[in-house]
C-alpha positions in Angstrom: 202.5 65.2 183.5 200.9 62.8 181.3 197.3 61.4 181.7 199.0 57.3 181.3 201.4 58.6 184.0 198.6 60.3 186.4 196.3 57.3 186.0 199.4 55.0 186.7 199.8 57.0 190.1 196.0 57.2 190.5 196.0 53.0 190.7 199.0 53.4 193.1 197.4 55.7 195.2 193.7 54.2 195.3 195.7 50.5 196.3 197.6 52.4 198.9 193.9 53.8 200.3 192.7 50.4 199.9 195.6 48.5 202.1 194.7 51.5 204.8 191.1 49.9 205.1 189.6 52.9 203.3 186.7 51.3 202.2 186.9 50.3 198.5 184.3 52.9 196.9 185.6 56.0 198.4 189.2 54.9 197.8 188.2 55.0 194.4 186.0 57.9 194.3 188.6 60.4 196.2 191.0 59.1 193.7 188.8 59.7 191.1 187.7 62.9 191.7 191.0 64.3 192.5 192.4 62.8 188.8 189.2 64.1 187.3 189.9 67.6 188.5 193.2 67.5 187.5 192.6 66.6 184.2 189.6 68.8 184.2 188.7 71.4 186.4 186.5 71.7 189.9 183.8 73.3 187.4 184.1 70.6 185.0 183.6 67.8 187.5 181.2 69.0 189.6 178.6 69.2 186.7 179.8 66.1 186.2 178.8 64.3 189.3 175.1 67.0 189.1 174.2 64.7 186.3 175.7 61.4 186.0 174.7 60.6 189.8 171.0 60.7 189.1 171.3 59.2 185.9 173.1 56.2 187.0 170.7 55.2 189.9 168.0 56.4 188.3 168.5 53.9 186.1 165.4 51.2 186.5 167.8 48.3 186.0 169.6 48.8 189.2 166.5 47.6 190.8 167.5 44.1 190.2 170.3 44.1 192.3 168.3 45.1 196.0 165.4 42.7 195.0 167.7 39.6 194.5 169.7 40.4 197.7 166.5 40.7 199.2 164.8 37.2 197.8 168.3 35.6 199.6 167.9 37.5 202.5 164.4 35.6 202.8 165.6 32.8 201.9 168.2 32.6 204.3 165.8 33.4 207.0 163.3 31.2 206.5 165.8 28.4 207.1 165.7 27.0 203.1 169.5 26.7 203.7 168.9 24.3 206.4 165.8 22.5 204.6 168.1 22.0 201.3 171.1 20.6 202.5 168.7 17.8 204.7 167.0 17.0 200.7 170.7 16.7 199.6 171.9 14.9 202.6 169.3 12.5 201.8 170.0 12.1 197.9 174.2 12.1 198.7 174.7 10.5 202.0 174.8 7.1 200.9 178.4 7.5 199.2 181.6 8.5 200.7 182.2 12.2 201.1 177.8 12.2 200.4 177.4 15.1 203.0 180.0 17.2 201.5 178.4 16.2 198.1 175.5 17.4 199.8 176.8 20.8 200.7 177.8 21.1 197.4 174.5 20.7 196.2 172.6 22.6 198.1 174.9 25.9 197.8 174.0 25.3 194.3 170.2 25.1 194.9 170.9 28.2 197.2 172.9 29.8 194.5 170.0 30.5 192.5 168.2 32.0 195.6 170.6 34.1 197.0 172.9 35.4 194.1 175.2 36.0 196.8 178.6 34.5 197.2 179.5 35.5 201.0 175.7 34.4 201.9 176.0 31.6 200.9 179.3 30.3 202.6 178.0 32.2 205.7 174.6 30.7 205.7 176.0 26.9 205.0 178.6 27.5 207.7 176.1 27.4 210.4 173.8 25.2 208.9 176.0 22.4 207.3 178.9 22.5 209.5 177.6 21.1 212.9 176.1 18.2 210.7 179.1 17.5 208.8 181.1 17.5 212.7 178.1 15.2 214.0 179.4 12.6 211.6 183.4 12.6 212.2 184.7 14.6 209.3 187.8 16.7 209.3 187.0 20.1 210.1 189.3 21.3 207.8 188.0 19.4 204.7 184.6 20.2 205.8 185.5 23.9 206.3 186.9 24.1 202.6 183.9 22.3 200.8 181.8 25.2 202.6 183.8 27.8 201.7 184.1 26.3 197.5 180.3 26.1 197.4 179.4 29.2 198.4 181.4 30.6 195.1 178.6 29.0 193.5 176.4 31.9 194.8 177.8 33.9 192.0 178.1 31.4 189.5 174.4 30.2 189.1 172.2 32.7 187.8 170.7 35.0 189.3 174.2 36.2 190.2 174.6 39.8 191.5 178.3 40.2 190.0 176.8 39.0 187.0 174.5 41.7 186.5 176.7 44.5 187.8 179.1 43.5 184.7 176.2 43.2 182.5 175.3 46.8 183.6 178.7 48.4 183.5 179.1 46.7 180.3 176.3 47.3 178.9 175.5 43.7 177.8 171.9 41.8 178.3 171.1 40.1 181.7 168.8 37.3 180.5 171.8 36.2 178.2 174.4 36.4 180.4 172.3 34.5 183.2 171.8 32.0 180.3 175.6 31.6 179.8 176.6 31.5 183.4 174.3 27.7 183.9 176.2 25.5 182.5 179.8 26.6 183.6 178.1 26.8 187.5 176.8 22.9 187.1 180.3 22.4 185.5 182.2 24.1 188.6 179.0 21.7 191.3 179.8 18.6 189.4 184.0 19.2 189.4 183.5 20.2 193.2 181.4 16.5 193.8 184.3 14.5 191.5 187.5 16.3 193.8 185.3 15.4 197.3 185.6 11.7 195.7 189.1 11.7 194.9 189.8 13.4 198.0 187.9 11.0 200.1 189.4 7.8 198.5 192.9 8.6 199.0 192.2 9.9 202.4 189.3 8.3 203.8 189.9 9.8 207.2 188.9 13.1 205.8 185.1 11.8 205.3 184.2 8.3 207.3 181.3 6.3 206.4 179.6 6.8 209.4 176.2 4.8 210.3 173.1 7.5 208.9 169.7 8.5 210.1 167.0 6.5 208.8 165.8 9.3 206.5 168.7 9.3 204.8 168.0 7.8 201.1 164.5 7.2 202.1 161.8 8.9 199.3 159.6 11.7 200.6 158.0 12.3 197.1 153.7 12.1 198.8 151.2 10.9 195.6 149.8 14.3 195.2 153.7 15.7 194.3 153.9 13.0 191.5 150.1 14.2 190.5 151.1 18.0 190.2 154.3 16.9 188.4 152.6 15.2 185.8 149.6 17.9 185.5 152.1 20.0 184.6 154.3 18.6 182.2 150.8 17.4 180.4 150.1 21.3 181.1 153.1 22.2 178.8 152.9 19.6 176.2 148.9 20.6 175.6 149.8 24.4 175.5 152.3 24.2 173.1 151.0 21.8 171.4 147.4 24.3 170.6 149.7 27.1 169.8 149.2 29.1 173.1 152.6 29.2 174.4 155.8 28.7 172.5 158.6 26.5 173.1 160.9 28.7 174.9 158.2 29.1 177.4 156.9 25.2 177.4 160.3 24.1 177.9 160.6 26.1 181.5 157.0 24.7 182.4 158.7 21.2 181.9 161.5 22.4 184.1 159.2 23.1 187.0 157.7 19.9 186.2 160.9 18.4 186.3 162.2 19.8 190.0 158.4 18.9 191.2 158.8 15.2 190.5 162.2 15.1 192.0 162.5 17.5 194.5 162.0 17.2 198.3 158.8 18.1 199.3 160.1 20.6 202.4 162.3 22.4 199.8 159.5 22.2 196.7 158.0 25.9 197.3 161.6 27.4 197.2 163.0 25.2 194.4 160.0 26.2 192.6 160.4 29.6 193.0 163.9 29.8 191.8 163.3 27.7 188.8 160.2 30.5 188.1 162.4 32.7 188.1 165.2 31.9 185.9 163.5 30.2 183.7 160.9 32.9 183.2 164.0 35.0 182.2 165.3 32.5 180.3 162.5 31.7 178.3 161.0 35.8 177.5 158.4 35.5 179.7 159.6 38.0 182.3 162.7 40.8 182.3 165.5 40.0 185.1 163.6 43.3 187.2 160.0 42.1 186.9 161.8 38.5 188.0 163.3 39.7 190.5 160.5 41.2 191.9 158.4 38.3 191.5 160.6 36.1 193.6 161.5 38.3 196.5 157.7 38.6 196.6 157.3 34.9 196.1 160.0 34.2 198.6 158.0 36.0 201.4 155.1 34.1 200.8 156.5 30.9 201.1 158.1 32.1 204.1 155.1 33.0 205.8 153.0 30.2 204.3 155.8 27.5 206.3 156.0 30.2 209.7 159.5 30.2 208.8 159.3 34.2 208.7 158.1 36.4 211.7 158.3 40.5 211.5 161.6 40.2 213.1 162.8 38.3 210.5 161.4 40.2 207.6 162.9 43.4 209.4 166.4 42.1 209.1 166.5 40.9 205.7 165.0 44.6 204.7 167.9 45.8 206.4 170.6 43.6 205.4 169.6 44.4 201.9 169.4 47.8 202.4 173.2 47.8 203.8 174.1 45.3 201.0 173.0 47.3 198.1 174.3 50.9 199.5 177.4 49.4 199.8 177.4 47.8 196.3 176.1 51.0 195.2 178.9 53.0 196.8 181.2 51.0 194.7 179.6 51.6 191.7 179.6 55.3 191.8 183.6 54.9 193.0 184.2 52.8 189.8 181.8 55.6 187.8 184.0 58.8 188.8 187.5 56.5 188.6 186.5 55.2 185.0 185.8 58.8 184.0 189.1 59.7 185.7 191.1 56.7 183.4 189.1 58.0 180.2 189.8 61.7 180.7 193.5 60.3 180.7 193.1 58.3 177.7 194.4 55.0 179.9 192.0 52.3 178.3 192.1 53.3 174.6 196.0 53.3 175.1 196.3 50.2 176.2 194.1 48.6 173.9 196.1 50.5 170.9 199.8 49.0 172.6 198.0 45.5 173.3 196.5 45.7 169.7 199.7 46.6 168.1 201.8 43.5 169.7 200.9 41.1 167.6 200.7 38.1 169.6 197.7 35.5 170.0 194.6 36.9 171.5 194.5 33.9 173.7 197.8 34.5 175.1 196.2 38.2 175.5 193.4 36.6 177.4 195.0 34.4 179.4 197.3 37.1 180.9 194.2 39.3 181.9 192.4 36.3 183.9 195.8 35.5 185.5 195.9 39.3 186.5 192.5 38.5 187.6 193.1 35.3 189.6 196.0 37.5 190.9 194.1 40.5 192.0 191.1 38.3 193.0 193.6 36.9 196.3 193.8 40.6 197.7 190.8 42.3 196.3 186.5 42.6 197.2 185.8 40.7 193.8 183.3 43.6 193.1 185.5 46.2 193.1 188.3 44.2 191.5 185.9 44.1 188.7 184.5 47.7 188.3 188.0 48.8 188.5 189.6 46.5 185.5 186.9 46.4 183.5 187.6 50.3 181.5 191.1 49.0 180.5 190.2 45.3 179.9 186.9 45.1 178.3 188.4 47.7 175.5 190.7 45.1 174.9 188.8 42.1 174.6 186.4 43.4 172.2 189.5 44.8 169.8 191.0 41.1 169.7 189.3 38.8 167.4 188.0 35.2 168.6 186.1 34.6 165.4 183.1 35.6 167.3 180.9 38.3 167.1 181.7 41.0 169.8 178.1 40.6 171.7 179.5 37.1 172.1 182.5 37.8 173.3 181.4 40.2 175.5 179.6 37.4 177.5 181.7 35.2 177.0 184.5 37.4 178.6 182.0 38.1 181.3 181.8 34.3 182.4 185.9 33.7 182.3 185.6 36.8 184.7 183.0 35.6 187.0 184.7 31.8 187.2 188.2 33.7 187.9 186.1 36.0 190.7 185.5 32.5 192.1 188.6 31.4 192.4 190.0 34.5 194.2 187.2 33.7 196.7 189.0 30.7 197.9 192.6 31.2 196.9 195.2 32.4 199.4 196.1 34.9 200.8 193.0 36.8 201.5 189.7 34.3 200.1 187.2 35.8 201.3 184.6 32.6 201.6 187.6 31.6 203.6 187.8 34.3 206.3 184.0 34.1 206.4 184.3 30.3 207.2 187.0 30.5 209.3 185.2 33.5 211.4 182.5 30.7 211.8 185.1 27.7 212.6 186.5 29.9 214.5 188.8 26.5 216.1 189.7 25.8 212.5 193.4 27.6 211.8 193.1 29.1 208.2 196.4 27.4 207.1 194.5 23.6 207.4 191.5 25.2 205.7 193.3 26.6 202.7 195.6 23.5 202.4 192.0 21.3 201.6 191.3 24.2 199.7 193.7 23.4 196.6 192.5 20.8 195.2 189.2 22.5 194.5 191.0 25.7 193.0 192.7 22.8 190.8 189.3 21.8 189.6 188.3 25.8 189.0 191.2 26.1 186.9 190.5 23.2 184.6 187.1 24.4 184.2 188.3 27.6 183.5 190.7 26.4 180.9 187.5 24.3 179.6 185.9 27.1 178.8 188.6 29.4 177.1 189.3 26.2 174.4 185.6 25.9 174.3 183.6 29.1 174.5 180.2 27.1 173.4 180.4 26.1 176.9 178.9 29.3 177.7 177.3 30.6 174.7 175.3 27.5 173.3 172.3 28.2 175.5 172.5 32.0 174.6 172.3 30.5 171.0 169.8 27.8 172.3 167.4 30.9 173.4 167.9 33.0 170.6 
């Protein structure tokens, strides 16, 4: 039998594990081991798996991943969630469709807390949904903004998808953290535009109903504004004197920037995420050391507000510890079944047929993130990606864009987490949807993923933004440089 054939068989056979509710790593670590041996021998694989085990999780990078699940975890525990969509409520609730707007905007705000799509709908599902019932929207509009916004947990950096492709590919975090920004405030400001349209032709879905006082009311105190301008005179005098350079003056303007504008409840969290990934962005800090910073800094602000009690703390060390062995899991699986497709010389073979076609690379392209989309309605978008990513990333980085191949490598890696999105929402199995709809539980999944649509019509013309225009997602990789 040949190796193309076996793998073939082996994707056949780890799908048909995978529709038995095997869960997705061992489906693809039996499969893998049993195609490795084949190929191989017992002998073979077993020294194998004595080596490349410990060298893959000893690996100090794949710290990042438990210490931003664990600076969400916080987060969602210290009842941020809550705090952020009242700041957004108050800048958005003024227009039609404003509290949706709002959810919208404060998934995004949460996005760069938590890093974690699934959070993020579930943690907005019971804290924005009773709100957005309390003022007469349809609960199936309502339950379909919730479920688009939390996608945003993995588009804005720090994103935990994100850094398991920049791992398995090899590529640089901070880069790929700075490429993700602007196509996640693309997908928050395409989500805000559809609630309009949405809302104006069917203003049933979203009434103008009377709002509390607070609502559009400024809760910016004198010493905020004092603080905000200490430090952006902070910054200019700093890199003015030669101290700091500009990389690193421009994130102290950016924390000036969220402290003149941001709510004061939400200002300690804000500030923490903008720390963070701006301290990445900028070279002051690698994604592990910011990682750590802000689960750390997370906990304090936590307990500085008595938002965080022991039992608290306890569950969000044990969510993250069930979180990341399961994410780890997954990651060996994909480890032992891309060793499996490379002993059968499945990636290098496609790449030399897809190579040899001579057709566009775009057209290449676009058939592998509509395989994506595809996949990403049936599929854990995690394992959807450790399992395509030996045959496609071989691919992308044979075709030529006119680009350099670190660039296209991130590049690739952003088309991948926007069409990850998208199979988060789209039918037949969206995940944000179930999670929504196991929260709505008197929501029928049909009406949610009908008010879905228009929203997966807005992901795909950002999407098709950024294939026609890649600078999209490099030009603040470029910006940093």
């Amino acid at each position: 039998m040949s190796g193309a054939l076996l793998a073939t068989l082996g994707f056949v056979a780890m799908l048909g594990l995978i529709a038995l509710r095997a869960p997705i790593g061992l489906a693809m670590l039996v499969v893998g081991s049993i195609g490795y041996c084949t190929l191989s021998s017992w002998n073979a694989f077993f020294g194998y798996m004595k080596t490349n085990t410990y060298h893959q999780f000893a690996n100090y990078t794949l710290s990042v991943i438990p210490l931003f699940i664990l600076m969400g975890a916080l987060a969602e525990r210290a009842g941020i969630a809550r705090a952020l969509f009242r700041a957004s409520e108050r800048a958005f609730g003024r227009l039609r469709g404003g509290l949706a707007m709002a959810v919208i905007g404060a998934c995004m705000a949460f996005g760069a807390i938590c890093g974690s799509s699934v959070a993020t709908t579930a943690t907005f599902g019971r804290a924005a949904m009773p709100e957005l019932d309390r003022y007469g929207y349809d609960r199936g509009f309502s339950s379909a903004t919730i479920a688009v916004g939390g996608t945003l947990g993995i588009l804005i950096p720090p994103s935990v998808i994100l850094v398991v492709y920049a791992i398995t590919t090899e590529q640089n975090i901070a880069k790929l953290f700075q490429a993700a920004l602007i196509p996640g405030v693309l997908a928050a400001v395409f989500y805000c535009i559809t609630i309009a349209l949405m809302a104006r032709r069917e203003p049933d879905l979203a009434p103008m109903a009377p709002l509390d006082e607070s609502v559009g009311t400024s809760r910016h105190p004198a010493w905020q504004k004092l603080a905000a301008a200490g430090i952006a005179a902070a910054a200019g005098i700093l890199w003015f004197r030669g101290t700091v350079d500009v990389d690193f003056a421009l994130v102290i303007l950016a924390i000036a920037f969220v402290v003149a504008i941001v709510d004061a409840t939400v200002l300690p969290a804000i500030a923490v995420a903008i720390v963070v990934v701006g301290g990445i962005y900028g070279g002051v800090f690698t994604p592990t050391e910011g990682a750590s910073f802000g689960a750390v800094a997370m906990l304090v602000v936590g307990l500085a507000q008595r938002s965080l009690g022991w039992r608290e703390i306890l569950d969000a060390v044990r969510q993250t510890a069930e979180t990341s062995g399961m994410i780890f899991m997954i990651l060996l699986g994909a480890e032992v079944f891309g060793a499996f497709l490379a002993l059968a010389r499945l990636p290098s073979a496609v790449a030399e047929f897809v190579g040899g076609m001579g057709v566009s690379p775009y057209i290449i392209l676009v058939t592998m993130l509509a395989v994506y989309i595809l996949l990403g309605a049936v599929m854990d978008e995690l394992a959807m990606i450790l399992l395509t990513l030996p045959v496609f990333f071989p691919i992308v980085q044979a075709l030529d864009f006119g680009m350099s191949p670190d660039d296209v490598a991130i590049w690739f890696g952003i088309l991948v987490l926007i069409v990850v999105g998208i199979g988060l929402t789209a039918p037949p199995i969206g995940l944000n949807v179930f999670v929504i709809t196991a929260i709505t539980r008197d929501v029928p999944i049909e009406r949610t993923y009908r008010r879905v649509l228009p929203f997966i019509g807005a992901d795909v013309l950002r999407l098709a933004l950024v294939v026609a225009v890649p600078g999209l997602a490099l030009w603040l990789v470029r910006f940093f440089a």
